[in-house]
N, C-alpha and C positions, 0 to 999 in steps of 0.2 A: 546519657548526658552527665548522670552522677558521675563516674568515673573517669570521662573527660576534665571534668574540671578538679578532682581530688590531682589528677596528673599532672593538669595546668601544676596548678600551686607546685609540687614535688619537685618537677625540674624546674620551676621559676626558682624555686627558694634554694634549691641543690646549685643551681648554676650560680645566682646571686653569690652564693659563701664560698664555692671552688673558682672564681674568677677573684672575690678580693684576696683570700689566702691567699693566691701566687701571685696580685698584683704587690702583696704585703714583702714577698721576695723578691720580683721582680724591681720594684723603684731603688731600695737602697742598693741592689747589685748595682744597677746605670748609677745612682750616685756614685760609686766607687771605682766608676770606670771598669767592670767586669760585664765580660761578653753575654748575655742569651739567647742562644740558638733557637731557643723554641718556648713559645708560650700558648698552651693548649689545652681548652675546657672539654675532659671528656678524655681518655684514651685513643692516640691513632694507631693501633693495633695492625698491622699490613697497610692499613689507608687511612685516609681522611676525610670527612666529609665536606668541610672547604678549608681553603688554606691560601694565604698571600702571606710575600715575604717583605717584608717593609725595613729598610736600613738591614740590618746583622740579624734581625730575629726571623721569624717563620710564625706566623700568630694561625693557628686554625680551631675547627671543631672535631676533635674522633666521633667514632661510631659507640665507643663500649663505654655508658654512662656510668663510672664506677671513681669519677675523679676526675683530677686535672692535673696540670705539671708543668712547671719550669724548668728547661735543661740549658745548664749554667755549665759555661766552658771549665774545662778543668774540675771538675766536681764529681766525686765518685757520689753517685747517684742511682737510682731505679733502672734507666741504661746501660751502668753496668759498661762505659764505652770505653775498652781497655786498649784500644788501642789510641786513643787519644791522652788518655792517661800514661801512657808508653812513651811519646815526645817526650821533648824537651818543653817544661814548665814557659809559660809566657806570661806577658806583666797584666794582658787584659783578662787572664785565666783565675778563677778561685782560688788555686791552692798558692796561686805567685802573691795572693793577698795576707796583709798582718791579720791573726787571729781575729781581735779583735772587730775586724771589717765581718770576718766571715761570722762571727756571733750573730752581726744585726743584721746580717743576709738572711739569717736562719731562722732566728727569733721574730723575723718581718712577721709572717704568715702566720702564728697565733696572736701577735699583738694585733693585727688587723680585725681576727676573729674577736677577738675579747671588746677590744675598740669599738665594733657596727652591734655587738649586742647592749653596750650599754648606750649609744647614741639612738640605737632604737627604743630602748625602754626610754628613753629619754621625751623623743618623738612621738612617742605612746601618751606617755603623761600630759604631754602638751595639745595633743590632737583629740583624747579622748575622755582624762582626765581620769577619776577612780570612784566606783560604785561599789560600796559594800555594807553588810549588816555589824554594826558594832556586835562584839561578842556579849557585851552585859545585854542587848537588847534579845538574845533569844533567850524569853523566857520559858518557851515551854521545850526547851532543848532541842537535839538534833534528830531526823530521820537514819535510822541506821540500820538495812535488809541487808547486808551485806555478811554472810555466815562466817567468815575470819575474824572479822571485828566482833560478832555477838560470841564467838568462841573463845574470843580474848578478854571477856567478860563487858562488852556494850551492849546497849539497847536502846529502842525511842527512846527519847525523853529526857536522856543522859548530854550534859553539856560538858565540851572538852573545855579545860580551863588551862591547859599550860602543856608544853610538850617541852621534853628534855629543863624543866628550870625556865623554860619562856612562857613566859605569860602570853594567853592569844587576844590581844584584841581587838581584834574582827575577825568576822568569820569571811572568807572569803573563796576562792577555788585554790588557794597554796596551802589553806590546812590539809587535806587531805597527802598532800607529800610530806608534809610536815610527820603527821601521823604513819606514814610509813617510814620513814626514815630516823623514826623516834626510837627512841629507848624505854624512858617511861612516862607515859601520858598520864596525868591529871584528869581525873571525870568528877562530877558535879551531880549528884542522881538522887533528889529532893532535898538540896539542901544540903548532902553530907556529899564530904569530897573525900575522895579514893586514891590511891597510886596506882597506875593498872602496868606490869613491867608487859613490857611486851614480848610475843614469841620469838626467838632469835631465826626462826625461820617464817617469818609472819608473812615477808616476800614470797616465799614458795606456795602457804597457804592460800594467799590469796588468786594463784594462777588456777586454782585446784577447783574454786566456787567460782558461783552466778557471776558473768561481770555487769556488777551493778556496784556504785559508787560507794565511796569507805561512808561518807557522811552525806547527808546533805539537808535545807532545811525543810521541815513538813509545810505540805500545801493541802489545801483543802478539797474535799471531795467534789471537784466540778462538771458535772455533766456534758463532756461532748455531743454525743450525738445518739437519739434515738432512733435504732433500726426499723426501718416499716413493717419489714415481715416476722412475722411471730414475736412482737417484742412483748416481754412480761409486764412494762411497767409503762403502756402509753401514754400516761396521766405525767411524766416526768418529760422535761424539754428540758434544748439545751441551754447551756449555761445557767442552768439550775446550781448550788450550791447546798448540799449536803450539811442542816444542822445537826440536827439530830436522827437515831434510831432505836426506835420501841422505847423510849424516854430518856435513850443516853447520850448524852454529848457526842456530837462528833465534829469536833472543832479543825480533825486533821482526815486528809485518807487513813491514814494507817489505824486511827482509831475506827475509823467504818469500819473496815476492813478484819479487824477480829470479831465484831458485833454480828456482822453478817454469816464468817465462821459459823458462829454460835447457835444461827438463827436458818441453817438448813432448811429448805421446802417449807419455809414457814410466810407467814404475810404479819407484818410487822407496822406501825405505826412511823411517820415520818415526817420531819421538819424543813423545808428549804425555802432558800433565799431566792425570790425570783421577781425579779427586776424591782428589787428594791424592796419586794416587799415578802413577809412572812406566811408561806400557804401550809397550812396542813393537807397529809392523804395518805395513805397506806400501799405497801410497794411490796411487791413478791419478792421473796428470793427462794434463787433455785437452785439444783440441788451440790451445784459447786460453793453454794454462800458468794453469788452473783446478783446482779438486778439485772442483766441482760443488756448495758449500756454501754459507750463508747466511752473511756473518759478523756476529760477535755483540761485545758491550763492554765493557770491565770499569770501573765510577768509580774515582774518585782513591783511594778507600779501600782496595778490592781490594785495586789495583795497589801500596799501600802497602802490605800486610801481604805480598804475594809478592814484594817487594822490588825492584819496579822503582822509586820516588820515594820520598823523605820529604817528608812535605805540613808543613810549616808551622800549623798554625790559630793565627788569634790573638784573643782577645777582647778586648773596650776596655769598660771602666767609663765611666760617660757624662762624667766628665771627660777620662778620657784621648781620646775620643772626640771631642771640639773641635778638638784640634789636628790631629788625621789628620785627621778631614774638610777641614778649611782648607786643608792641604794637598794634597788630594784636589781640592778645586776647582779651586785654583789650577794644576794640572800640567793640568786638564782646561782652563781659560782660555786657557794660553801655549798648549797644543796647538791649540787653534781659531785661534787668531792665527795659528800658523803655517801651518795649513792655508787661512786666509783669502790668506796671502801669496802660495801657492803658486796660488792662483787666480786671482790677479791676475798672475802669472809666466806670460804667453804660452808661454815656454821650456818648464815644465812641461809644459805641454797639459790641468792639472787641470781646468780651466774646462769639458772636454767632461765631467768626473764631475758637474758640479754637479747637482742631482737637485730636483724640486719636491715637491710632493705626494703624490705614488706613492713617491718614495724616503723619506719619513717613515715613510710608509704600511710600508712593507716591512721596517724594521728590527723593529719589534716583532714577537714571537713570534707563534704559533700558540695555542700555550700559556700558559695564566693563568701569571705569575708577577711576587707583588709585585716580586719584587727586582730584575728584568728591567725592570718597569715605571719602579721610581724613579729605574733609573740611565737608563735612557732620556729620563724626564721631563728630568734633572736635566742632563745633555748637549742638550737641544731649548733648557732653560730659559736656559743659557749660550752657546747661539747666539742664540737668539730677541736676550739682551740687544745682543751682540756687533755683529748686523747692524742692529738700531736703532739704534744708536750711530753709524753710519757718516753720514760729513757729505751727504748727498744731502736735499735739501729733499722734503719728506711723510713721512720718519719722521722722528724724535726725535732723530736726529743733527744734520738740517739746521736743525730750529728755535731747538737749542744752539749751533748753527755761530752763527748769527743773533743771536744773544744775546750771547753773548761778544761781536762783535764789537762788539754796544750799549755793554754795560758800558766797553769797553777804551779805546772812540773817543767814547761819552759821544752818540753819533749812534744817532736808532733808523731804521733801516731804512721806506721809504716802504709804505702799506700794498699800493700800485701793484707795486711792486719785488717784497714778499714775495708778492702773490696769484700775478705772473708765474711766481717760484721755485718756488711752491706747485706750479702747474700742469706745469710742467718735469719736476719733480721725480718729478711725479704718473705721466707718459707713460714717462720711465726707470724706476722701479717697477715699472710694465706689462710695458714692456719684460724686464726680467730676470727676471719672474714668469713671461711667455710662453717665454724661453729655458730657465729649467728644466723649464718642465711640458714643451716645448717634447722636452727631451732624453729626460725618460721617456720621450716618446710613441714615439721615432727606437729607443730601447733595447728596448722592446718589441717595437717591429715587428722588429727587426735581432738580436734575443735576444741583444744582449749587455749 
């Protein structure tokens, strides 16, 4: 059923962004009075799985989920349709149009993508509003089991205090890109503050360790569940809370959790919170530095009312909800940019993360959830624009490339010239399409 519905989502949210792309070319082409033949979610490769032709176009679904496509008369395009390009030019055709017309035919399909991601963060803010822990408020710093980050000199208890010159203030789930994408992060580790430069291959490192989060905040030792059969410690129930052991604070897991270390095949003295009220008893640990227990978790709210965080919530009236979201895109924009840089930074080594199909596949939950869903869409939506923008001839970058350089030089490019670029263009595409599915395939067999 899990993977039913990780699917649901994948081509709901795949179909959702390759239908408005090309609806994004599509409109201003019929504004312009230019023909299309075909408007198609999905590749019709030999066939199609359905298809009706309504007025001049052909609208259907392919079979090979790998995209979608507009085929726009007169347009040296993906088709590749040279004998149509061999006529004589017509006025309802692409290329019989002023440059200019064909710019915003072209440029349709990322403005659409950039468009629905910030109208969702928009929709976001106004439908669920914003929960988070102010950064002055963690004062006993951050959880950090993460071997990349403790190599780059972190540890519990260390608070991030600014990344590249920006101050953090709140902690939320965007530090943690934050921190990868940093240069040099600001740490807080009793009082004295650090400069910690980052490794210039920090990306590579961290494919290499546990996947387990760069950051995140400490929770307390909560008791899930105790097992019936041979459990060490039956005197412990759930949702117990973990104060203390053999007299030492354990305000966090992670501080249990070295005490127990410590405390091998020993019986140790013990503090917990249970239901409300303070029991003492004494608890085995065995000889992994275990109690033999399940552990269990408290949400943000709990942990608010026993006074580990104050949570922030914020609501936005759907005006005040315009400008967060803009702002929300835009910090979600620059961060892809810069993660594009870093991909192109050999130095980095990020280019071994790039991820195809299966790494789309994977971010989405198990679990239904819109709000998981939209921010997800709405981050696919703002790469999707992002990397069709790039000047490489067969996407939408390269036929902008091509354009401008019309307008600028008042030359339009030979139709010989553009099919070659077409073709070029077409093989590099392949190419980097093969190298990330390419990577999944090496990550799964090598399970990292």
């Amino acid at each position: 059923m899990e993977i039913v519905i990780k699917l649901s989502q994948f081509l709901l949210s795949l179909s959702l962004l390759i239908i408005l792309h090309e609806l994004g070319h599509f409109i201003p082409a019929k504004l312009f009075k230019t023909r299309v033949e075909k408007f198609y979610l999905f590749f019709d490769v030999k066939y199609s799985l359905l298809k009706k032709k309504i007025g001049e176009t052909e609208y259907g679904i392919g079979w090979l989920p790998l995209g979608g496509y507009v085929k726009i008369s007169g347009m040296i395009d993906e088709s590749m349709d040279k004998e149509q390009m061999a006529l004589p030019a017509q006025p309802w055709e692409f290329r019989s149009k002023p440059a200019w017309q064909r710019l915003i035919i072209m440029l349709g399909g990322v403005t659409v993508n950039f468009i629905l991601a910030f109208i969702i963060y928009i929709g976001m803010a106004y439908a669920y509003g914003d929960s988070y822990i102010a950064n002055a408020d963690m004062k006993d710093g951050l959880l950090i089991e993460n071997q990349a980050m403790i190599n780059a000199g972190f540890k519990s208890g260390d608070k991030i205090v600014a990344v590249d010159g920006e101050k953090i203030v709140r902690f939320d789930k965007e530090i943690s890109s934050k921190v990868i994408l940093g240069k040099e992060v600001v740490r807080d580790r009793n009082g004295v503050e650090q400069t910690i430069k980052m490794p210039n291959d920090f990306v590579d490192q961290l494919s290499k360790v546990e996947k387990v989060p760069l950051v995140s905040i400490r929770i307390p030792f909560v008791i899930g569940n105790v097992p019936d059969d041979e459990s060490l410690n039956k005197n412990l129930k759930a949702k117990d809370i973990l104060l203390s052991l053999n007299g030492q604070t354990t305000k966090y897991l992670d501080q249990a959790k070295v005490i127990l270390e410590n405390n091998k095949n020993k019986t140790v003295s013990a503090l917990v919170l249970r239901d409300q009220k303070q029991v003492n008893l004494n608890v085995k640990v065995n000889t992994e530095g275990k109690l033999g227990v399940q552990l269990g978790g408290l949400g943000l709210e709990t942990l608010e009312k026993l006074g580990y965080y104050k949570i922030t919530h914020q609501k936005y009236s759907f005006l005040e909800s315009i400008p967060f979201g803009i702002e929300k895109g835009k910090d979600q924009l620059v961060g892809y940019g810069k993660q594009l840089k870093m991909i192109f930074n050999p130095e980095t080594k990020a280019y071994k993360q790039v991820g195809g199909f299966k790494a789309i596949f994977d971010i989405f939950p198990s679990s239904w959830s819109w709000e998981v869903f939209w921010s997800i869409t709405a981050i696919l939506s703002i790469m999707l624009g992002v990397m069709n923008l790039l000047p490489i001839p067969a996407l939408d970058g390269g036929h902008v490339m091509f354009l401008l350089f019309e307008i600028v030089s008042g030359k339009k490019p030979s139709d010989k010239f553009l099919e070659n670029a077409q073709m070029a263009g077409f093989v590099l595409l392949i190419s980097l399409l093969l190298f990330a599915n390419g990577n999944d395939i090496y990550k799964a067999i090598i399970g990292k």
